[in-house]
C-alpha positions as CSV (number, residue, x, y, z in Angstrom):
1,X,-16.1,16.0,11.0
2,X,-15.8,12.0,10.6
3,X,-17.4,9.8,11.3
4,X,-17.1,8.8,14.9
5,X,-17.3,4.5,16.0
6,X,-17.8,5.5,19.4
7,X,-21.1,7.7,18.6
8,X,-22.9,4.3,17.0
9,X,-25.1,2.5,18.6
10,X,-27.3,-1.4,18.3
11,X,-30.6,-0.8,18.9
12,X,-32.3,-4.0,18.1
13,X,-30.9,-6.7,15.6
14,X,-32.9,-10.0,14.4
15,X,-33.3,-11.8,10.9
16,X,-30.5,-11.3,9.4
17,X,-30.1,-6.9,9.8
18,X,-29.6,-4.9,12.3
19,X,-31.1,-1.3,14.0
20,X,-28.3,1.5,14.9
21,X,-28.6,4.8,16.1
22,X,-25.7,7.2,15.4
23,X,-25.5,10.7,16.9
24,X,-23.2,13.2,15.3
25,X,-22.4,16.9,15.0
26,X,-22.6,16.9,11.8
27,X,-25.1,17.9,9.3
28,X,-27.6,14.9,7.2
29,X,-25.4,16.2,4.0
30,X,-22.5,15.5,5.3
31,X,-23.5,12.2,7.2
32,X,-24.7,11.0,3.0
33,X,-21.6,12.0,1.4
34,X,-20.3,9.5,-0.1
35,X,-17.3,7.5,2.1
36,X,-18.6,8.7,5.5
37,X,-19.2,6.0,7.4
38,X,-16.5,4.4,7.7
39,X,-17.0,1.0,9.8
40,X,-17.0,-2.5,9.5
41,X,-19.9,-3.2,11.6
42,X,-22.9,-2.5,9.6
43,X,-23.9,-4.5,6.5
44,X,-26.0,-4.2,3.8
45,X,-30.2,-4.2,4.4
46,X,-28.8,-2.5,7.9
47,X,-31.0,0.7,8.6
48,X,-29.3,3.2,10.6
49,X,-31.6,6.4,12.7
50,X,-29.6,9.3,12.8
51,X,-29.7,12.1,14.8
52,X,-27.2,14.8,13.1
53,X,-26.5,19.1,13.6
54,X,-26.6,18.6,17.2
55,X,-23.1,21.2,17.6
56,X,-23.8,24.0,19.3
57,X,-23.8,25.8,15.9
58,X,-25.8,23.4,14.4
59,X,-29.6,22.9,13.3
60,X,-30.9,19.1,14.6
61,X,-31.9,17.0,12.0
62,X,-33.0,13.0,12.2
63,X,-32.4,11.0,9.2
64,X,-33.2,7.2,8.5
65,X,-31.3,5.4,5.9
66,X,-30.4,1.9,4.7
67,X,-27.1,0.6,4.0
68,X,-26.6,-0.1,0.5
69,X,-23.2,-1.4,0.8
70,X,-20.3,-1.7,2.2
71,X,-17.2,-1.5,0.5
72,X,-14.2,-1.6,1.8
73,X,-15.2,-1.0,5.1
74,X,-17.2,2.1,4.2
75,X,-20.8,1.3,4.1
76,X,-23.1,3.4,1.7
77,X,-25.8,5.3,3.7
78,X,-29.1,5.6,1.6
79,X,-32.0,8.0,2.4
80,X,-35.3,6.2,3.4
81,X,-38.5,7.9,2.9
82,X,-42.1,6.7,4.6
83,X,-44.4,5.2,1.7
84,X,-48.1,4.9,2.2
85,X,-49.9,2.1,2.7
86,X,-53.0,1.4,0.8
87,X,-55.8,-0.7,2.4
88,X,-58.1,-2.5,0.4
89,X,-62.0,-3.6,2.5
């Protein structure tokens, strides 16, 4: 499928970025593919939660990605993995 406007949400915004959450029937491969989302509304240092495969036929999947950039009105979805923290005493 596309990607769908009407299936992105605002969850929070402040300093400059912005939260979403975008729901789709579509698989996490498909939502990184490069020229999928297709919108002018987010902008790069954006992060977007997604919650993806949730077709009937499909396995649910929740991604989180940054925008990279947006070019022509197609922003770049990058994948963003959890990092650990070290604490020092």
């Amino acid at each position: 499928m596309a990607f769908n406007e009407e299936k992105l949400t605002l969850v929070a915004h402040g300093s400059g970025n912005q939260l979403f959450q975008y729901v789709t029937e579509d698989a996490l491969a498909t939502v990184e593919a490069s020229g999928y989302a297709a919108t002018e509304t987010m902008r790069k240092g954006d992060a977007v939660m997604v919650s993806a495969g949730l077709g009937s036929n499909g396995t649910p999947e929740l991604g989180f990605y940054m925008v990279s950039a947006v070019t022509d009105g197609v922003a770049s979805l990058t994948p963003v993995t959890a990092k650990a923290q070290t604490q020092t005493a």
